[in-house]
C-alpha positions in Angstrom: 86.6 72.5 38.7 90.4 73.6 38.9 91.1 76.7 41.1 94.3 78.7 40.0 94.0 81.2 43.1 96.9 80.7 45.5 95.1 81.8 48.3 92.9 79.1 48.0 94.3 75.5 46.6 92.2 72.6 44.7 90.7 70.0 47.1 92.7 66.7 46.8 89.8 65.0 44.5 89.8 68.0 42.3 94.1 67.5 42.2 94.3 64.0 41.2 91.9 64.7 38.5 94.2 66.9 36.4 97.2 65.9 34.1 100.5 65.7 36.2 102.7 68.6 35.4 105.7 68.4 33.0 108.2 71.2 33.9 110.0 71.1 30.5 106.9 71.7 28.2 104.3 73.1 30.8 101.2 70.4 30.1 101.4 66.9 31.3 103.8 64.2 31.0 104.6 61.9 28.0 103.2 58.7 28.5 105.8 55.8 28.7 106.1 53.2 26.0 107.1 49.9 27.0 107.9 49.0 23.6 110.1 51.6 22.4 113.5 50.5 22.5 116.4 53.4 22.4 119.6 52.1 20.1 122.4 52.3 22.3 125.7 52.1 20.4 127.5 48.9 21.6 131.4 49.7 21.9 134.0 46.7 21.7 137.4 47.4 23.8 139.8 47.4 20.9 143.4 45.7 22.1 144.8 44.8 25.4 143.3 46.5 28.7 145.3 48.9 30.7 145.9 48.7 33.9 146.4 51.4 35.8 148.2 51.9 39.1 148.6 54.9 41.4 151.1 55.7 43.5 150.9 58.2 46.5 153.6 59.2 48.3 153.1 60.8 51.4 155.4 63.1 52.4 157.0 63.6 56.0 156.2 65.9 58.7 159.4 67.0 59.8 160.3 68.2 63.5 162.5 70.5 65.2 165.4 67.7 65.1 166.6 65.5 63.3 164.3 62.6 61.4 164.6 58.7 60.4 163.5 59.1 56.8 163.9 57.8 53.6 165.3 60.6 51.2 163.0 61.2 48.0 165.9 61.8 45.7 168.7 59.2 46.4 166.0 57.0 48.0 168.5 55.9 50.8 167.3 55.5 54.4 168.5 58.2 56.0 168.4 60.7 59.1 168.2 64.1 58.2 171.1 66.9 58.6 169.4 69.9 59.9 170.5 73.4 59.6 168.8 76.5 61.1 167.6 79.6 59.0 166.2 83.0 60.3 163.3 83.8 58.8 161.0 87.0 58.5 159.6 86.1 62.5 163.3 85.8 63.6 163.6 89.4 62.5 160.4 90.7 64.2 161.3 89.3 67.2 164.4 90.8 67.2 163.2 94.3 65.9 160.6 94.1 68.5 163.5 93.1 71.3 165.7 96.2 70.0 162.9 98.6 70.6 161.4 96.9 74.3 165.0 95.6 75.8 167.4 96.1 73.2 170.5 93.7 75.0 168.8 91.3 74.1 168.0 92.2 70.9 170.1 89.5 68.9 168.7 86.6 71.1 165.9 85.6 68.3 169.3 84.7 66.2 171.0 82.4 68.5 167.6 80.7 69.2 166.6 77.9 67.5 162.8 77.6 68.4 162.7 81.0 66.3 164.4 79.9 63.1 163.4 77.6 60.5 164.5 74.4 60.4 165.6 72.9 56.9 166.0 69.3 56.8 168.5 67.9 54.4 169.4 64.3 52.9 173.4 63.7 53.9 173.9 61.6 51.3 173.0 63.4 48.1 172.2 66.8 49.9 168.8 67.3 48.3 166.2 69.4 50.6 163.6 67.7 52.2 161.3 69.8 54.1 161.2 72.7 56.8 160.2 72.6 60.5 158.7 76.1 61.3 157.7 76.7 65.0 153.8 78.6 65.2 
C-alpha cells in the first residue's frame, strides 16, 4: 500500500514495488527493446575535405615608450614612433590644478604620464595602439 501523504513517505519495500516514474507522460517508463533498431541516415562527404586553419593574432601591449614590434599593416619589424595626446584626464587634472594652485595649472599638458600615448608604425604611418596611464 502506496502512501501519497508528504508528511509521511512509503517504506523502502513499499517504493521499489511501484512502476519507476516517467516525468514526460506521468506513469512509468517505456520498457527498452533490444531489438528495435532506429534508421539513422548515413551521409557520404561529397568532394574533397577542407581543411581549415586559424590564425590569431595577438595584439601588443604597448608602453609608455617606444616598442620593438612588428607593424600590422606594412608588416615590417619596426619600433614604434610615439606621440603624446591630452586626453579628457589631462584636462581634469588641469581644471582641478586651476581651481587648487592655479600656477601650475598647465603642468598636466607638459606631462607625459598624463597624456595618451599613441604608438605609430614609421614606415607606413598606420596607428598601432595607445598607452594610457591608470
Amino acid at each position: 500500500m502506496a502512501s501519497n501523504n508528504m508528511e509521511n513517505p512509503p517504506t523502502y519495500s513499499e517504493a521499489i514495488k511501484q512502476p519507476p516514474y516517467n516525468p514526460t507522460h506521468g506513469g512509468p517508463a517505456p520498457k527498452y527493446d533490444a531489438n528495435y533498431q532506429q534508421s539513422q541516415p548515413q551521409y557520404a562527404p561529397s568532394g574533397p575535405s577542407i581543411n581549415v586553419t586559424r590564425t590569431v593574432i595577438v595584439m601588443p601591449t604597448y608602453g609608455p615608450f617606444p616598442a620593438r614590434t612588428m607593424c600590422t599593416s606594412c608588416h615590417a619589424d619596426i619600433t614604434t614612433r610615439v606621440e603624446h595626446k591630452p586626453n579628457t584626464h589631462t584636462h581634469l587634472m588641469a581644471l582641478l590644478l586651476l581651481f587648487l594652485f592655479w600656477p601650475c595649472a598647465l603642468c598636466p599638458y607638459c606631462t607625459d604620464a598624463c597624456q595618451d600615448t599613441n604608438h605609430y608604425c614609421p614606415n607606413c604611418g598606420a596607428f598601432l595602439g595607445t598607452h594610457r596611464e591608470t
